[in-house]
N, C-alpha and C positions, 0 to 999 in steps of 0.2 A: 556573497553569502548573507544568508538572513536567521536571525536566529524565530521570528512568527514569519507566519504562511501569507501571502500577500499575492494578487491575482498572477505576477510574472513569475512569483517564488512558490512554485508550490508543488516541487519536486524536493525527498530529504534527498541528502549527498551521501553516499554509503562512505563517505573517509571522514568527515566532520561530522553528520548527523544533525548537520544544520539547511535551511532552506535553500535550496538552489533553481536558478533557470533553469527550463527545461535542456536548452543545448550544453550547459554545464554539468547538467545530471547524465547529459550521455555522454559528453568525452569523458568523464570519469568513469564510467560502464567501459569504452572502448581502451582506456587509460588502462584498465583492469586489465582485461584482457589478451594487451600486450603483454605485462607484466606475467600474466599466467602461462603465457605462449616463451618469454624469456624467461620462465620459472623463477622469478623475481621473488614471488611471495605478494602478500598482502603489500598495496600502497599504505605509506605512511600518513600521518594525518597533514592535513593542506601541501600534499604530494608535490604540486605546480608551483611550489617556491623552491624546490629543489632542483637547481640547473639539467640536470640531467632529464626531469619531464616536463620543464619547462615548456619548449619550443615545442613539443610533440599535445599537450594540453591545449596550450594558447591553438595550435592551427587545426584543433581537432571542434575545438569550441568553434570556431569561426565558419568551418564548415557541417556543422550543427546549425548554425544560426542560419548558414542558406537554408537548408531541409528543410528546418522549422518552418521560415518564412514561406519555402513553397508547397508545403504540404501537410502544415498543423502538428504542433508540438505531440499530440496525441498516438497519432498515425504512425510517427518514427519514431516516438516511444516503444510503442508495440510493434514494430517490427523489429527493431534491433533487440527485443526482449525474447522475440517469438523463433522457434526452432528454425526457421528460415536466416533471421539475420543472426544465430547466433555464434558465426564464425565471422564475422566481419571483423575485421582488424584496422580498420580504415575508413572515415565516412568518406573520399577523397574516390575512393575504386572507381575504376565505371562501369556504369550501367545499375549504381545504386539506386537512382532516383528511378529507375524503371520498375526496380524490384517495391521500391516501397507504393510507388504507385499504382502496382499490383496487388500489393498489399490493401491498399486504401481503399481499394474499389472492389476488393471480395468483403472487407468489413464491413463498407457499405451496403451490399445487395444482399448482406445476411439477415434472413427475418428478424424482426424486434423479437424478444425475450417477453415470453408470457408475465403480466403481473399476477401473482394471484393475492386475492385479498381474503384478507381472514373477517368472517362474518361470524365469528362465536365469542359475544361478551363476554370480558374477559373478568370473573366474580372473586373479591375475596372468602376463603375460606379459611377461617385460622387452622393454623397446624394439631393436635392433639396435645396435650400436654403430657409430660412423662414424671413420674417420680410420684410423689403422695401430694394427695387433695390439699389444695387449701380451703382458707375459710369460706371465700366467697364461693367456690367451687361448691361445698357441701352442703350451701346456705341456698342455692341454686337447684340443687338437686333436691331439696324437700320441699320447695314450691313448687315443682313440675310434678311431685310424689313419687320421685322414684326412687327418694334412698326417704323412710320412716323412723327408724334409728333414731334417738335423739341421743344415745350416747355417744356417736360419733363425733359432734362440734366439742 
C-alpha cells in the first residue's frame, strides 16, 4: 500500500483508502464479496492481517496477478466491476479467463467515444452587484451621463 498514486499503485483500496496494485484492489472487491455472501459485514481496515482472510486475500491476490499479467489490469478491472463478473466469488473458477476475454475484446471493437470540443470563448463578465452604489459606481455612472444628479455622491 501506498499512501501517492505511482504508475503500479493507482487503484484506492476501498478498506484503507490508500494506493493499491491493481490485483490487490480486486482481491479486496472479491474479499468483499465473500464477506457479503457470508453476511460478514463491512471488511475491517487492512482485513489480510486478520488470520481468518489471511490465506483467502494472499491467494486471491496471486491469482489476480496471473489475469493481470494476461490480460491488462484495466480489462479485469472492468469486468469484475461489470454486471457480468459481478457474482464472481473466485478469480480461481473456470472458465474466468474466457469470460474476461470476452469481455476484452467487445471493449475493444466498441466505437471510440465522440470528442466534442467546445468552440465558444469562454469571456469574463462580472456579476451585477446587489445592495447600494458605491462611490466609484456613481462616479462612473455620470461620465457615461446616465445618472445627472450631483446630489447623489
Amino acid at each position: 500500500m501506498s499512501r501517492k498514486r505511482r504508475e503500479l499503485s493507482k487503484y484506492m483500496s476501498p478498506s484503507t483508502g490508500e494506493y493499491c496494485t491493481a490485483a490487490q484492489y480486486i482481491a479486496e472487491i472479491i474479499c468483499q464479496r465473500i464477506a457479503d455472501k457470508d453476511k460478514v459485514g463491512t471488511l475491517a481496515y487492512k482485513f489480510w492481517n486478520n488470520e481468518k482472510w489471511k490465506k483467502t486475500y494472499i491467494r486471491q491476490v496471486g491469482l489476480a496477478n496471473k489475469l493481470v499479467k494476461d490480460w491488462g489490469d484495466e480489462a479485469v478491472v472492468r469486468f469484475i466491476k461489470s454486471k457480468r463478473g459481478s457474482k464472481i466469488l473466485s478469480l480461481g473458477m473456470k472458465g474466468i479467463a474466457d469470460q474476461i476475454e470476452f469481455f476484452k475484446n467487445s471493449l475493444d471493437n466498441r466505437e471510440p467515444s465522440v470528442i466534442i470540443e467546445m468552440t465558444k470563448l469562454l469571456e469574463y463578465t462580472p456579476r451585477k452587484s446587489f445592495g447600494q452604489k458605491n462611490l466609484i459606481t456613481k462616479i462612473k455612472e455620470i461620465d457615461h451621463g446616465k445618472n445627472t444628479r450631483s446630489t447623489d455622491i
